[in-house]
N, C-alpha and C positions, 0 to 999 in steps of 0.2 A: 311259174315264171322261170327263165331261167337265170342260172346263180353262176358267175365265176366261179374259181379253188385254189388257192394257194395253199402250203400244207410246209409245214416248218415243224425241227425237233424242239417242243416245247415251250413252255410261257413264253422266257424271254424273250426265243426268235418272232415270237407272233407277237407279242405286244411290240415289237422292233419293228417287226414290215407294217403294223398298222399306223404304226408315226410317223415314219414315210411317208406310205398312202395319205393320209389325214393331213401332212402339211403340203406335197404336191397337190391337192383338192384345194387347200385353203387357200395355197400362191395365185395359182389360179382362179378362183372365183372373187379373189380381191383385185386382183389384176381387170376381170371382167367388169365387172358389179361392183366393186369398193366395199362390199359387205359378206364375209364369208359364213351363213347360216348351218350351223350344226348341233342337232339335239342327239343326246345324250343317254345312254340306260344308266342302270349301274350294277353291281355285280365288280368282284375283282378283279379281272382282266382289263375294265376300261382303264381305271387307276394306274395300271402298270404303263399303260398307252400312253397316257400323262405323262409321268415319269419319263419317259424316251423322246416326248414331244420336246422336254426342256435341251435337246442337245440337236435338233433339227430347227431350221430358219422359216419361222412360223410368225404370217404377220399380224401377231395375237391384236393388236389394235384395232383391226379390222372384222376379227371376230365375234359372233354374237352364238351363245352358249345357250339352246333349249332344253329342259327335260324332257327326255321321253316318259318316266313314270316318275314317283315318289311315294315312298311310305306317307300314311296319316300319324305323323308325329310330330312334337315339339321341334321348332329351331335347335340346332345343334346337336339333338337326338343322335347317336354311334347310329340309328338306324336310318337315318337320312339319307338318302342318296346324297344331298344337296352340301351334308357336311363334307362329304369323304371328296366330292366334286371338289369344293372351298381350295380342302387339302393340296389335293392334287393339281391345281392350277398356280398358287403357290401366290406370288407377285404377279402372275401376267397377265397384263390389262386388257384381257378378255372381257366382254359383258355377260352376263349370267342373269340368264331371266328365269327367277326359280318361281314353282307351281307354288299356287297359295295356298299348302293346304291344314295350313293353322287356321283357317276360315272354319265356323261352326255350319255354315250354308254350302256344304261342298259343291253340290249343286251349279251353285251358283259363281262358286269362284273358279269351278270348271268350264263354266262360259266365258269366264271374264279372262282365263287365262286363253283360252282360243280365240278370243278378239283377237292376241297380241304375236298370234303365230303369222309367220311369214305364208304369201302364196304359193311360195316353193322351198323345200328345203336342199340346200345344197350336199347335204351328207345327214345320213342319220345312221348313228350307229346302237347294233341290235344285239342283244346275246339270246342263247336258244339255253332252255333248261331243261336236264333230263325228263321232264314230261311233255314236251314239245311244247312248251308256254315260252314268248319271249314280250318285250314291253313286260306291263301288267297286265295283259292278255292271257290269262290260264283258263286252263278245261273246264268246261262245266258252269263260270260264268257269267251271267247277264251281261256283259259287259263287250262282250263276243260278235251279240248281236247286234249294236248300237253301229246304226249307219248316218244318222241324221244330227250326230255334233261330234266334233272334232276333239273332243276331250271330254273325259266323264269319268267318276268314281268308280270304283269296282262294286261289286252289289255285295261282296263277302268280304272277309277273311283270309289272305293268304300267308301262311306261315307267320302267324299270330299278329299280321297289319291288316287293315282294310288299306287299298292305294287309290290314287290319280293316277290316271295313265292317258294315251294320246291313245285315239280308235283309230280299226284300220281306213278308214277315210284320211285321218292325217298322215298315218305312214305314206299312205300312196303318194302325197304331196312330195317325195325322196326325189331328187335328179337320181340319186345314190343311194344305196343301203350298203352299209359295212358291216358285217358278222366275224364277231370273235368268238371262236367256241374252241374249247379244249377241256380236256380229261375224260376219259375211256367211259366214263356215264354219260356222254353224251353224241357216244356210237350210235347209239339208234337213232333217238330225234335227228341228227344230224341226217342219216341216210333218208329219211321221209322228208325234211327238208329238201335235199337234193331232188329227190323225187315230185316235189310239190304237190305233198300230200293233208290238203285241208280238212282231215279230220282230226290235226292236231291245230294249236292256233298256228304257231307260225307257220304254217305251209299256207295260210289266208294271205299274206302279206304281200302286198304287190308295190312295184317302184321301175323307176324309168330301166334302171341297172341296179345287180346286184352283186358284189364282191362276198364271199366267206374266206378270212384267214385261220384257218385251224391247225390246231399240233396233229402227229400222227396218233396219238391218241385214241382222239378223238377218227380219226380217219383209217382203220385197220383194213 
């Protein structure tokens, strides 16, 4: 598919143009629809996006917050995506619909969390990792495959979690996809990204539009 590129010197320019972008998205789709639908990865670049959102006129009331993925960890786990979200939103009366995945039935609280996904998503935002994995979508597995539910556990282990993640059936659900990628490890996936090259995950990932903000780093 093809991807916008904006390309800024470093984090803080790109988590800066991604607050921007994210709250002109949001004005507008509350303006539209009265509800501005946006899920979430995590990784440290979205946090910093946070952090910038608080100085942009954003009509958080109106916003409803999905995960894109989560570690299988305890509530309030450092490893939670869902803590460092918490964080990073601070006071603002955002809604936050986090994945269940203190559930012993993952399974099953993987269905019950895609009952509560929206038909469309107004922004969903994606980070790309140096092995061309973004979501909880990494190489090699099972999870890759799954076309037929819109949320599903990961079949392994990655970097010592097993997660929940949204399959690419729900990405495509995107008006929008936002990609944040920065630091020079992620020169290459980036270029097969550009390319839309699906022998890594994210080059699978398809949506109405796609924006990437990245540092030059990442874009040599």
């Amino acid at each position: 598919m093809h991807h916008d590129l904006q390309i800024f010197d470093g984090d803080a320019l790109v988590a800066a143009a991604a607050a921007r972008f994210v709250a002109t998205q949001a004005r507008q789709a509350a303006d539209e629809h009265s509800t501005f639908t946006f899920a979430v990865s995590g990784g440290h670049t979205p946090w910093a996006m946070f952090a910038e959102l608080a100085h942009e006129p954003m009509p958080w009331e109106h916003v409803v917050i999905y995960q894109v993925d989560e570690r299988i960890a305890p509530r309030e786990d450092p490893d939670r995506n869902l803590t460092h979200l918490l964080d990073a939103l601070g006071s603002a009366p955002a809604r936050v619909v986090a994945m269940p995945v203190e559930d012993d039935d993952l399974d099953g609280a993987a269905d019950r969390y895609a009952a509560l996904l929206p038909e469309r998503f107004d922004l969903v935002h994606l980070g790309l990792g140096p092995d061309g994995h973004t979501a909880s979508l990494v190489p090699d597995d099972p999870v890759l495959e799954v076309t037929d539910r819109l949320v599903a556990p990961t079949g392994g282990e990655y970097q010592g979690r097993r997660r929940m993640t949204l399959t690419y059936p729900a990405l495509a659900r995107a008006d929008q996809l936002l990609w944040l990628i920065t630091g020079a490890d992620k020169a290459a996936p980036l270029q097969r990204l550009m390319a839309s090259d699906t022998t890594i995950p994210a080059g699978r990932v398809t949506a109405r539009a796609s924006l990437i903000i990245a540092d030059r780093a990442a874009c040599p």
